[in-house]
Backbone as XML, in Angstrom:
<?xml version="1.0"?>
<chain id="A" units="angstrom">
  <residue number="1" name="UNK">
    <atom name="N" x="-42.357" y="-101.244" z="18.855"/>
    <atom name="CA" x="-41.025" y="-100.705" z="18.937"/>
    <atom name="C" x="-41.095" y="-99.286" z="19.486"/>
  </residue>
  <residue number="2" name="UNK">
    <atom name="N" x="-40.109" y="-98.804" z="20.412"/>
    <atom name="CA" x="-40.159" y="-97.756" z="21.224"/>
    <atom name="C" x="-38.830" y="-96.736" z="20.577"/>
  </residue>
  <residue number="3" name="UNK">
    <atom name="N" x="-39.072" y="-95.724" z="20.014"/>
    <atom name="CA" x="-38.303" y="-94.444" z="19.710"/>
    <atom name="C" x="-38.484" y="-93.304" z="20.443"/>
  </residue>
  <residue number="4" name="UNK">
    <atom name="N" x="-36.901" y="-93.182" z="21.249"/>
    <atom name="CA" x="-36.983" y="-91.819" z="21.613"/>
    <atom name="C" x="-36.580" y="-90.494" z="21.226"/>
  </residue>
  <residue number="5" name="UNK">
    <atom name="N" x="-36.978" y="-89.253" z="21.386"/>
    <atom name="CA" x="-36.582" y="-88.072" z="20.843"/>
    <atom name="C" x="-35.565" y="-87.422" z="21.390"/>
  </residue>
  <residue number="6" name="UNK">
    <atom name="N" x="-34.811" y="-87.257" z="20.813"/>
    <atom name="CA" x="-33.519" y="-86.506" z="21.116"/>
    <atom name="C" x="-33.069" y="-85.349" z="21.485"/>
  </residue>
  <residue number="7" name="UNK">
    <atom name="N" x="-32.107" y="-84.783" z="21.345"/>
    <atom name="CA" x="-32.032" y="-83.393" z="21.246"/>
    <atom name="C" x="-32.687" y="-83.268" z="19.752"/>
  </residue>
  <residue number="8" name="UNK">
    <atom name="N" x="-32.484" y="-81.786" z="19.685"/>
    <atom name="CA" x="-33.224" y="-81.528" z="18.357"/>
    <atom name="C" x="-34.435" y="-82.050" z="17.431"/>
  </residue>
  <residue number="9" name="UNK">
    <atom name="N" x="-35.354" y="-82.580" z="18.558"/>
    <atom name="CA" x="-35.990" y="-83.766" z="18.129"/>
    <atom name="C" x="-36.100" y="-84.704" z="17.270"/>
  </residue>
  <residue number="10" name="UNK">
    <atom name="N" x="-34.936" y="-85.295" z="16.984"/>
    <atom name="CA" x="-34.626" y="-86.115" z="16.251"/>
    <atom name="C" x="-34.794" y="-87.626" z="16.777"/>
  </residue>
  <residue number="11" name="UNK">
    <atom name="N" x="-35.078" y="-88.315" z="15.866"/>
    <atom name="CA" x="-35.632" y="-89.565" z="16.329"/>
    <atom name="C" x="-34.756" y="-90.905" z="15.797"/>
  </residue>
  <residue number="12" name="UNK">
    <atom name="N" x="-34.508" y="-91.704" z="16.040"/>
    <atom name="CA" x="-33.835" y="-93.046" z="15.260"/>
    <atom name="C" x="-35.244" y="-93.918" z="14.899"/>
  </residue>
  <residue number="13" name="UNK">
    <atom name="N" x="-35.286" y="-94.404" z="13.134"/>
    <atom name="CA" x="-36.082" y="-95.244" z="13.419"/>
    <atom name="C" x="-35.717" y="-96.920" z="13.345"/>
  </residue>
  <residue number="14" name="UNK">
    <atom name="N" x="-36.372" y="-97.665" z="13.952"/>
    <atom name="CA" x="-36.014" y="-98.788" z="13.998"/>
    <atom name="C" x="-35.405" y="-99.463" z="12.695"/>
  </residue>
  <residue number="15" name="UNK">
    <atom name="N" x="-34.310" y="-100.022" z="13.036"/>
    <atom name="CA" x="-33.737" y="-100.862" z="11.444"/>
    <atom name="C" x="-34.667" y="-101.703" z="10.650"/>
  </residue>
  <residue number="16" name="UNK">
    <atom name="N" x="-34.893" y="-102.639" z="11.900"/>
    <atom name="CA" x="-36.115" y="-103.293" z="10.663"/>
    <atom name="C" x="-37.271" y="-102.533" z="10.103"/>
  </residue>
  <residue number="17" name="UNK">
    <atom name="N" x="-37.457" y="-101.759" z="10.409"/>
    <atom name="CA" x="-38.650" y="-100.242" z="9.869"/>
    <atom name="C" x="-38.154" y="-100.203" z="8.701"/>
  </residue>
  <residue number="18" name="UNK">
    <atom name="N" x="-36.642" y="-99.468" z="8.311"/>
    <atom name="CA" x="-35.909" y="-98.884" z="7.502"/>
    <atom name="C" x="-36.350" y="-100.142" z="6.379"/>
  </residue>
  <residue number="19" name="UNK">
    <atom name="N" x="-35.295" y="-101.275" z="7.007"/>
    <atom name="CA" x="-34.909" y="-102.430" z="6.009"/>
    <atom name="C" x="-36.075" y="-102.785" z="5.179"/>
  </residue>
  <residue number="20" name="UNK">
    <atom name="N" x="-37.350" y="-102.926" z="5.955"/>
    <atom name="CA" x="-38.364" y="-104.034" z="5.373"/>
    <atom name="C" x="-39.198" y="-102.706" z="4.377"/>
  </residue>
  <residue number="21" name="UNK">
    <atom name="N" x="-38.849" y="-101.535" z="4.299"/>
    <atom name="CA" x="-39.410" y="-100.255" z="3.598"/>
    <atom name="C" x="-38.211" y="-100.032" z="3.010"/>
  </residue>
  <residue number="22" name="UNK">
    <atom name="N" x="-37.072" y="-100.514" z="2.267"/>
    <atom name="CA" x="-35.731" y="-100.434" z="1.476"/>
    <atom name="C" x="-35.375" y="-99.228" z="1.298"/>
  </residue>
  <residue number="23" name="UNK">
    <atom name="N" x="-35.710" y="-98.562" z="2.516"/>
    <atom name="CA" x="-35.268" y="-97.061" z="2.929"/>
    <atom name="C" x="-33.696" y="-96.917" z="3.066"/>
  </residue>
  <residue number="24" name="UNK">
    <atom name="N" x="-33.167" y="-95.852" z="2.689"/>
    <atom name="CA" x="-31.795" y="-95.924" z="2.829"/>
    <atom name="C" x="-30.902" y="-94.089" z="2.800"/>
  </residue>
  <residue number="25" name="UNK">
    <atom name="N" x="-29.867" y="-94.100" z="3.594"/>
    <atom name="CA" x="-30.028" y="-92.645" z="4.138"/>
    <atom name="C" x="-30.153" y="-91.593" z="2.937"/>
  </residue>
  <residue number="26" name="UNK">
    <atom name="N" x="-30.581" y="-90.327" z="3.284"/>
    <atom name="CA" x="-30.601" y="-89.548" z="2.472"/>
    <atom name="C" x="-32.138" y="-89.944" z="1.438"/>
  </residue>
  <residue number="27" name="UNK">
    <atom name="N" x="-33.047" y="-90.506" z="1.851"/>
    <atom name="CA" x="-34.476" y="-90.574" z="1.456"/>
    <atom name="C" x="-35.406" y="-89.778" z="1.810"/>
  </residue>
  <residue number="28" name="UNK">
    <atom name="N" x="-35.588" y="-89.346" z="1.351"/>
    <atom name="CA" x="-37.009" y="-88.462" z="1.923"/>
    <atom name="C" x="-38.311" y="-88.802" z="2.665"/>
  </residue>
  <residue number="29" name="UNK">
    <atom name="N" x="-39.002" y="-88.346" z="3.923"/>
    <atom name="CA" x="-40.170" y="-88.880" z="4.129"/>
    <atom name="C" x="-41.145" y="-87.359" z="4.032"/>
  </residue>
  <residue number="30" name="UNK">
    <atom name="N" x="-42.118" y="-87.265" z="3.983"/>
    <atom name="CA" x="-43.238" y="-86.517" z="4.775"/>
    <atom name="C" x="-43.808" y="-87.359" z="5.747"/>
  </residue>
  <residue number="31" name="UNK">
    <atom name="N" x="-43.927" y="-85.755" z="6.704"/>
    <atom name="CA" x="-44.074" y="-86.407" z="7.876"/>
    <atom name="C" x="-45.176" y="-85.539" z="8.037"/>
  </residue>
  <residue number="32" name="UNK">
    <atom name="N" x="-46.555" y="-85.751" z="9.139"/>
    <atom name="CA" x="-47.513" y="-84.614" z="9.560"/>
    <atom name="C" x="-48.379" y="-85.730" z="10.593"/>
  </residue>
  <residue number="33" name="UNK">
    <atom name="N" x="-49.306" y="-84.900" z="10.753"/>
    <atom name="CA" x="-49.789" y="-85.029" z="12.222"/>
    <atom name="C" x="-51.283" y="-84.833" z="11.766"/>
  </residue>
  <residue number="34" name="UNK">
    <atom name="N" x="-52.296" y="-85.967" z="12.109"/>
    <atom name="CA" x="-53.691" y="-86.181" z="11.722"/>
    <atom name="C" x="-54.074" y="-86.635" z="13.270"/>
  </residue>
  <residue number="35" name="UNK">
    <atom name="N" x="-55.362" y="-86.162" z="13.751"/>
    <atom name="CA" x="-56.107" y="-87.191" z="14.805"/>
    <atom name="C" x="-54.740" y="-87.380" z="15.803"/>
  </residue>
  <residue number="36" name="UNK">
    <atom name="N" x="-53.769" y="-86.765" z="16.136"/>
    <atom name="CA" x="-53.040" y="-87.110" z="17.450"/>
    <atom name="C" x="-52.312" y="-88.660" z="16.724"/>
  </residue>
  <residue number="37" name="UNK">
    <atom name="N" x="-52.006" y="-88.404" z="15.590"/>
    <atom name="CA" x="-51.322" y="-89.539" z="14.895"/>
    <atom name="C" x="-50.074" y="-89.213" z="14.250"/>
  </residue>
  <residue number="38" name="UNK">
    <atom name="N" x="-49.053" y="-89.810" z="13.927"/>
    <atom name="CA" x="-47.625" y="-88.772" z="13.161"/>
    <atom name="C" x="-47.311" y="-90.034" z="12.002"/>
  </residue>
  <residue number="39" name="UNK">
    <atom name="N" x="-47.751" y="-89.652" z="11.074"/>
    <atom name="CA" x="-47.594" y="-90.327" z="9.990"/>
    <atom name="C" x="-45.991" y="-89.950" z="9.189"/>
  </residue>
  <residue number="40" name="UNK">
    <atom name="N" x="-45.832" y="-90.924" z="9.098"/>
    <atom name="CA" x="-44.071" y="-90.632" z="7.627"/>
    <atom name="C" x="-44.429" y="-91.659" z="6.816"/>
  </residue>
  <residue number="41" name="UNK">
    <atom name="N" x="-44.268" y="-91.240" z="5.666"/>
    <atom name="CA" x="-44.619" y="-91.342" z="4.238"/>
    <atom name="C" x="-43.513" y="-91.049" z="3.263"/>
  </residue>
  <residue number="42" name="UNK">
    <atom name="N" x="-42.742" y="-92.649" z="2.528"/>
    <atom name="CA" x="-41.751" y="-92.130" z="2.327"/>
    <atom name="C" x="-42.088" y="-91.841" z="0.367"/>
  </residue>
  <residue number="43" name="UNK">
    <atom name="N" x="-41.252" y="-90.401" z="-0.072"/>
    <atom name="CA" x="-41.461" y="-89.421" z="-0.779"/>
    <atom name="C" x="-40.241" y="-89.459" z="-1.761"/>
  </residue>
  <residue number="44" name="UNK">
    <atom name="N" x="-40.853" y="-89.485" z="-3.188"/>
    <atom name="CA" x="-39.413" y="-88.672" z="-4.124"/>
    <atom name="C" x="-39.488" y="-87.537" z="-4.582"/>
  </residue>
  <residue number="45" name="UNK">
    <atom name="N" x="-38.654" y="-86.671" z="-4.509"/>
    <atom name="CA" x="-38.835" y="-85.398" z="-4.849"/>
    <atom name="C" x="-37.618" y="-85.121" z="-6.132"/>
  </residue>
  <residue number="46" name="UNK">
    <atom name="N" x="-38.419" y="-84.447" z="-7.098"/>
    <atom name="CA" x="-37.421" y="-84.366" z="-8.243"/>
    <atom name="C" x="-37.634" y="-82.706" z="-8.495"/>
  </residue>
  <residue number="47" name="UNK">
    <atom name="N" x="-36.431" y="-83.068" z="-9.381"/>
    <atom name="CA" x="-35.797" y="-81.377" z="-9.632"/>
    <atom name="C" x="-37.279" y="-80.949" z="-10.494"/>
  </residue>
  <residue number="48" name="UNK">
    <atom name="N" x="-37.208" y="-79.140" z="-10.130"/>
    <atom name="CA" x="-38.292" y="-78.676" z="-10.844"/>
    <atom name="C" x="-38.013" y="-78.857" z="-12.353"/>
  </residue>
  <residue number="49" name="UNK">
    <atom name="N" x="-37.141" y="-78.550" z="-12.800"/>
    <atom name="CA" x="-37.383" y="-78.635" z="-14.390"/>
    <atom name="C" x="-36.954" y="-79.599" z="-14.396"/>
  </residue>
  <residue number="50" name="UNK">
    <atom name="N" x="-37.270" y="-81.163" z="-14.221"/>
    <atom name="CA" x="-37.681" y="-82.826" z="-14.188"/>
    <atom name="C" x="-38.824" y="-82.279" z="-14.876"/>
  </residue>
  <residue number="51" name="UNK">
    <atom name="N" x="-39.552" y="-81.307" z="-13.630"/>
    <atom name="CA" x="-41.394" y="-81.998" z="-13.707"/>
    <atom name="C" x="-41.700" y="-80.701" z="-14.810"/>
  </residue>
  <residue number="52" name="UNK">
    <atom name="N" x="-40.809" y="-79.565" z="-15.278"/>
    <atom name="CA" x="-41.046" y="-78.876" z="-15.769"/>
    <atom name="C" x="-41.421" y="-79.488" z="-17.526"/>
  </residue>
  <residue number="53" name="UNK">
    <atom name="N" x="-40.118" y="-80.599" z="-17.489"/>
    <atom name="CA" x="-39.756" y="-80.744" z="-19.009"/>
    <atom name="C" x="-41.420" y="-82.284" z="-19.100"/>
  </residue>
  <residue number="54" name="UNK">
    <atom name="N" x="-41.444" y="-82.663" z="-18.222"/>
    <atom name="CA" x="-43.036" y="-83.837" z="-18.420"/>
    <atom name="C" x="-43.695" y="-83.238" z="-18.477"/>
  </residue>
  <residue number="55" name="UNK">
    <atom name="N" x="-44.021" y="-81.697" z="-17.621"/>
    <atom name="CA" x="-45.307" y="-81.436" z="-17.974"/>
    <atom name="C" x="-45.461" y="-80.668" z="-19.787"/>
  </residue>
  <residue number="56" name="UNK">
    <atom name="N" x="-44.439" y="-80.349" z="-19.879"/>
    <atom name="CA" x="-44.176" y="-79.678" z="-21.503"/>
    <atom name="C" x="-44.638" y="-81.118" z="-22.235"/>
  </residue>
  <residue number="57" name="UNK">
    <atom name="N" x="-43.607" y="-81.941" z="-22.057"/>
    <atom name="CA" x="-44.351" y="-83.886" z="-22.795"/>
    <atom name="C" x="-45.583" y="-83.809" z="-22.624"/>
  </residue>
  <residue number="58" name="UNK">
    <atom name="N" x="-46.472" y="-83.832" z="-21.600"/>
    <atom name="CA" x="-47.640" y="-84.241" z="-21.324"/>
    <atom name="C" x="-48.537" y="-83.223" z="-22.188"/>
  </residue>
  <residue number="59" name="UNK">
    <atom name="N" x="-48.321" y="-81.927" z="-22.287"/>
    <atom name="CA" x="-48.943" y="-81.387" z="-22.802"/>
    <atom name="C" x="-49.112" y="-80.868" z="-24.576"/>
  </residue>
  <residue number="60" name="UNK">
    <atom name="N" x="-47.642" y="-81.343" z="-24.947"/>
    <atom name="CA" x="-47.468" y="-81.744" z="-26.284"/>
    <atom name="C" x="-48.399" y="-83.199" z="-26.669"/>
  </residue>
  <residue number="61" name="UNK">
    <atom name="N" x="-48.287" y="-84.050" z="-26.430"/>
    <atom name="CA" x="-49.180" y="-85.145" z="-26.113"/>
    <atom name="C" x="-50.415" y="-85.018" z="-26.296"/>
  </residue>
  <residue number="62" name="UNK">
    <atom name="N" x="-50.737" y="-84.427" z="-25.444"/>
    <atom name="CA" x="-52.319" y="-83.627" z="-25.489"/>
    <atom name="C" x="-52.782" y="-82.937" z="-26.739"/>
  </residue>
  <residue number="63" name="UNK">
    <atom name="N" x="-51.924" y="-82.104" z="-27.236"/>
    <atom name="CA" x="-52.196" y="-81.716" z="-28.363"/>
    <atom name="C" x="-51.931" y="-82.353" z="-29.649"/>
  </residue>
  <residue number="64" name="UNK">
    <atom name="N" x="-51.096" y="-83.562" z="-29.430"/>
    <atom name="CA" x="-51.559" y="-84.615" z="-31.134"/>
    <atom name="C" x="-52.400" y="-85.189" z="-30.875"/>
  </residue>
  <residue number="65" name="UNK">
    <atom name="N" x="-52.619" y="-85.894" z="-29.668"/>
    <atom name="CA" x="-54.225" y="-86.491" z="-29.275"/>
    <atom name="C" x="-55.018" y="-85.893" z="-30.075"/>
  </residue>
  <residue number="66" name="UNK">
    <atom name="N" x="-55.477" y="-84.861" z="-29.700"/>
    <atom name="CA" x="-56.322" y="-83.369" z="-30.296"/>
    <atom name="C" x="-56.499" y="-83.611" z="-31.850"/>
  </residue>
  <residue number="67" name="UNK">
    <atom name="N" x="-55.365" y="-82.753" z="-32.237"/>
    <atom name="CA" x="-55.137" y="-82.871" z="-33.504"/>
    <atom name="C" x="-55.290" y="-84.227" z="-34.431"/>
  </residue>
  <residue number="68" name="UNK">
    <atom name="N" x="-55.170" y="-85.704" z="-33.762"/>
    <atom name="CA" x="-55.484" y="-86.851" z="-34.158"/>
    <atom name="C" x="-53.797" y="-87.597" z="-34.786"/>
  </residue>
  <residue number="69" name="UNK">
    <atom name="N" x="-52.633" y="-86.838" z="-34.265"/>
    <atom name="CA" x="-51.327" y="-87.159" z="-34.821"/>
    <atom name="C" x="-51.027" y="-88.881" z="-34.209"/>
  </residue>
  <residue number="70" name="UNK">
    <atom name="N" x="-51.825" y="-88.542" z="-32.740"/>
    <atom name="CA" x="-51.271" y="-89.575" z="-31.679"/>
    <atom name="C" x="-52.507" y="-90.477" z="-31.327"/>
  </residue>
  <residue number="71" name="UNK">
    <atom name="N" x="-52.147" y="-91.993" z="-31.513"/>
    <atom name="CA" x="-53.115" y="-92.984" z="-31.202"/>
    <atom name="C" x="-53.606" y="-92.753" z="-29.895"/>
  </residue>
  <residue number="72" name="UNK">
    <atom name="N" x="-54.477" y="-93.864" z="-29.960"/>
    <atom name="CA" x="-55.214" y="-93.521" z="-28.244"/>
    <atom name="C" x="-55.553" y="-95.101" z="-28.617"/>
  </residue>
  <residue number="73" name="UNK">
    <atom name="N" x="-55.413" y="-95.470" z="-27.488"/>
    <atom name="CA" x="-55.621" y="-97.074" z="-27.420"/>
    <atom name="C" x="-56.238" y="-97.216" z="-25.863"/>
  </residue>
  <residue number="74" name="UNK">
    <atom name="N" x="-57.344" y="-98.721" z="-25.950"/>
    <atom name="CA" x="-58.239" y="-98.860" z="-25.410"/>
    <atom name="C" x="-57.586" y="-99.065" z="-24.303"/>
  </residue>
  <residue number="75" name="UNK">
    <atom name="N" x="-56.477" y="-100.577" z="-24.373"/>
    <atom name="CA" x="-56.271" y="-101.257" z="-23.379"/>
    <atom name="C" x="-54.457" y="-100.548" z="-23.710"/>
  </residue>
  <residue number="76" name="UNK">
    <atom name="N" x="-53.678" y="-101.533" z="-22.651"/>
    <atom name="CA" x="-52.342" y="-101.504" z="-22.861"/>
    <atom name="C" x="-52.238" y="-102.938" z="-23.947"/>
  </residue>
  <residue number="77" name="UNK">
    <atom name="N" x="-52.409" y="-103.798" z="-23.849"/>
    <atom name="CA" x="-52.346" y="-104.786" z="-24.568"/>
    <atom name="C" x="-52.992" y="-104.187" z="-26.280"/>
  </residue>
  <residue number="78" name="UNK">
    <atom name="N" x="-53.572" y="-103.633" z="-26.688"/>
    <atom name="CA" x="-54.076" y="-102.952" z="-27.528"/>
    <atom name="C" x="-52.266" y="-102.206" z="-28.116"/>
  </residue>
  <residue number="79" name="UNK">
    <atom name="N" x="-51.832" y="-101.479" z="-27.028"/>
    <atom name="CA" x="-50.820" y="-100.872" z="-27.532"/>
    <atom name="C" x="-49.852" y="-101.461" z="-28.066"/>
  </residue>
  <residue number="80" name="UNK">
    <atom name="N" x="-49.424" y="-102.631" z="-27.216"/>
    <atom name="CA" x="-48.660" y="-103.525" z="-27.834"/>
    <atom name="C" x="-48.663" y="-104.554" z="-29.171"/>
  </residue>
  <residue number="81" name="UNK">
    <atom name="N" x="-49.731" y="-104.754" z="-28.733"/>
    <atom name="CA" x="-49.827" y="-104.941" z="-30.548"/>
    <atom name="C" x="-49.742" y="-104.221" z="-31.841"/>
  </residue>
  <residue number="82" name="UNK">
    <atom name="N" x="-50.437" y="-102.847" z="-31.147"/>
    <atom name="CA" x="-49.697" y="-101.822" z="-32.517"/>
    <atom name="C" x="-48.124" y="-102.204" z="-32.661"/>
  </residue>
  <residue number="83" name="UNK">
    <atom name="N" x="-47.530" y="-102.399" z="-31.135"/>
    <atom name="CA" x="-46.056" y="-101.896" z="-31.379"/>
    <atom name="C" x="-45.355" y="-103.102" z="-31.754"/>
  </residue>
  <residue number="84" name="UNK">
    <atom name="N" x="-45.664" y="-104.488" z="-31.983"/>
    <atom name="CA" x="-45.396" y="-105.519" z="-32.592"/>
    <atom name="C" x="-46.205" y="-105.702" z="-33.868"/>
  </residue>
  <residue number="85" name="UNK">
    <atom name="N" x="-46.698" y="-104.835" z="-34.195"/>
    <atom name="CA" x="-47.504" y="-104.583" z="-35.797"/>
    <atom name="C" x="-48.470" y="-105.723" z="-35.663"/>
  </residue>
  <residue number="86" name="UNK">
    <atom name="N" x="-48.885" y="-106.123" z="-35.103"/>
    <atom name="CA" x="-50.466" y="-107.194" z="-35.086"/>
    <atom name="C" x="-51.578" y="-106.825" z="-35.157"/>
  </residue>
  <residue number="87" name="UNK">
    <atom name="N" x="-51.629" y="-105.696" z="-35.449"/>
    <atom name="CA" x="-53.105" y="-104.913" z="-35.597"/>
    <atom name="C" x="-53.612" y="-105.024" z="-37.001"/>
  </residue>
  <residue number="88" name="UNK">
    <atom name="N" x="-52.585" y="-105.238" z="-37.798"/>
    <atom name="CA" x="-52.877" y="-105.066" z="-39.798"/>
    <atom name="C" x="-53.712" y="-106.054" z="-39.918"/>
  </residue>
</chain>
């Protein structure tokens, strides 16, 4: 499939591109340039305090781990059985 550049170098990309990647306007890609290659890579970008308030979770987390408040399980299937009580 052949895309040309526009003014502003803007490009159209092919529909079936879009469709069969359930891309839809207002999505984000990164885009960059390797080896004479132009890669787009499509991207979600979330609000900083999104990633502000997980990394606070993640790191509370970390510290009952630690402390021994918070299980640690082998498998996921492991977890689920705690959480359907089949472990007793």
């Amino acid at each position: 499939m052949l895309a040309e550049i526009r003014s502003k170098s803007q490009i159209t990309l092919p529909k079936e591109i879009v469709s069969s990647m359930g891309l839809s306007e207002g999505d984000k890609l990164e885009i960059f340039q390797k080896d004479g290659t132009i890669y787009m890579i499509p991207v979600t970008v979330y609000p900083k305090g999104y990633i502000d308030d997980l990394k606070a979770e993640v790191s509370q987390l970390k510290d009952r781990i630690r402390s021994g408040e918070q299980p640690v399980f082998d498998s996921i299937d492991a977890l689920f059985e705690k959480l359907d009580g089949k472990d007793a």
